[in-house]
C-alpha positions as CSV (number, residue, x, y, z in Angstrom):
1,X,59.2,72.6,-76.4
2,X,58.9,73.8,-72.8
3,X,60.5,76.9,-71.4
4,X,61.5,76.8,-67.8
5,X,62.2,79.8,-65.8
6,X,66.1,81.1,-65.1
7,X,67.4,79.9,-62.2
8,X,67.1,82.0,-59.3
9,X,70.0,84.3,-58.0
10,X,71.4,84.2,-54.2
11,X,73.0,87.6,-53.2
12,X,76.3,87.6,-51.3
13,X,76.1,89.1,-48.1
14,X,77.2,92.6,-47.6
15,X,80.5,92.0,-45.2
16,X,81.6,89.3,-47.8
17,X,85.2,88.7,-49.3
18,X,83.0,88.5,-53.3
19,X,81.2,91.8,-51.9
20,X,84.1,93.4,-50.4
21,X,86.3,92.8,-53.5
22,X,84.1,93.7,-56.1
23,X,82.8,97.1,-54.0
24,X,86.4,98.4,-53.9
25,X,86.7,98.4,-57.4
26,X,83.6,99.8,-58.7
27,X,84.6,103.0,-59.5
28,X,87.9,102.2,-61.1
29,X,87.1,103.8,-64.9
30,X,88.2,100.9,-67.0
31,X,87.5,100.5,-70.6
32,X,85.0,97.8,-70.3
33,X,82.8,96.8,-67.8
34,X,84.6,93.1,-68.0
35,X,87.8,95.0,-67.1
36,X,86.3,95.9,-63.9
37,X,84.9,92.3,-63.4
38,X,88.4,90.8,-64.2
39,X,90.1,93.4,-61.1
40,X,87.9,92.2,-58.9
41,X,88.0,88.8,-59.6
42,X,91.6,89.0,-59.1
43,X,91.3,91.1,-55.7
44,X,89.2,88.7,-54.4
45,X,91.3,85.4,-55.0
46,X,94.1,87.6,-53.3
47,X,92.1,88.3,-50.8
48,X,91.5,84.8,-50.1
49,X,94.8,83.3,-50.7
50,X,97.4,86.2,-49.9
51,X,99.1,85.4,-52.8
52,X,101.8,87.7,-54.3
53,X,101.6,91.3,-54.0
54,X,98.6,94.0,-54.9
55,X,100.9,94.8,-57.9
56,X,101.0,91.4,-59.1
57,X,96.7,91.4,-58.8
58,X,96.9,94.2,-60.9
59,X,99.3,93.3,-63.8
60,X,97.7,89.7,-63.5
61,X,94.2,91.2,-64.0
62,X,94.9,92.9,-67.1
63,X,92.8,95.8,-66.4
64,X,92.5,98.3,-69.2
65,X,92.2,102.2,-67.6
66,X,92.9,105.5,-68.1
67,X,94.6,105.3,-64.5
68,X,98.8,104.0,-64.2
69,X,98.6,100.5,-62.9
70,X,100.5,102.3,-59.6
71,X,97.0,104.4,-59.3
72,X,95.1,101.5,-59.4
73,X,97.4,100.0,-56.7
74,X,97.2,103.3,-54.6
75,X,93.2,103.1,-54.9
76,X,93.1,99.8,-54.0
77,X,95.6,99.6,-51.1
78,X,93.9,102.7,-49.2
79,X,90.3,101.2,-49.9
80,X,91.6,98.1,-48.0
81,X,92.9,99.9,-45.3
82,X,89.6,101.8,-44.6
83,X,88.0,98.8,-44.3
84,X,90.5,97.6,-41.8
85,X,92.3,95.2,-44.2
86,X,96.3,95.1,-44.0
87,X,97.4,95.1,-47.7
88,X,101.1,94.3,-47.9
């Protein structure tokens, strides 16, 4: 039996949609890290697609915190908006 080595890993760059997603959640206390994961998943495809509202990522995301999904909305839309993206 041979053992080869794990596949190598390409980064995103920095100014990405993945990495842009993903960064404005990282801080979001959730109860898992997959909670976090799932948020930013969902942020991204929204991103991507403007599809439905920020409140609709949210609920859809299933994202178990300590903060109100309306927080987590709040967090989200004024991260956006610092980084120059209009959340509607």
């Amino acid at each position: 039996m041979t053992t080869k080595a794990p596949a190598s890993i390409l980064e995103s760059s920095t100014d990405s949609l993945e990495k842009t997603a993903y960064g404005i959640v990282a801080d979001i206390p959730t109860q898992e890290p997959n909670d976090r994961n799932r948020l930013g998943y969902c942020l991204w495809a929204w991103l991507t697609e403007h599809r439905g509202s920020l409140e609709q990522v949210v609920h859809a995301s299933g994202v178990r915190s300590s903060l109100s999904n309306e927080e987590i909305v709040g967090i989200i839309r004024k991260r956006l908006e610092e980084k120059g993206i209009k959340a509607t």
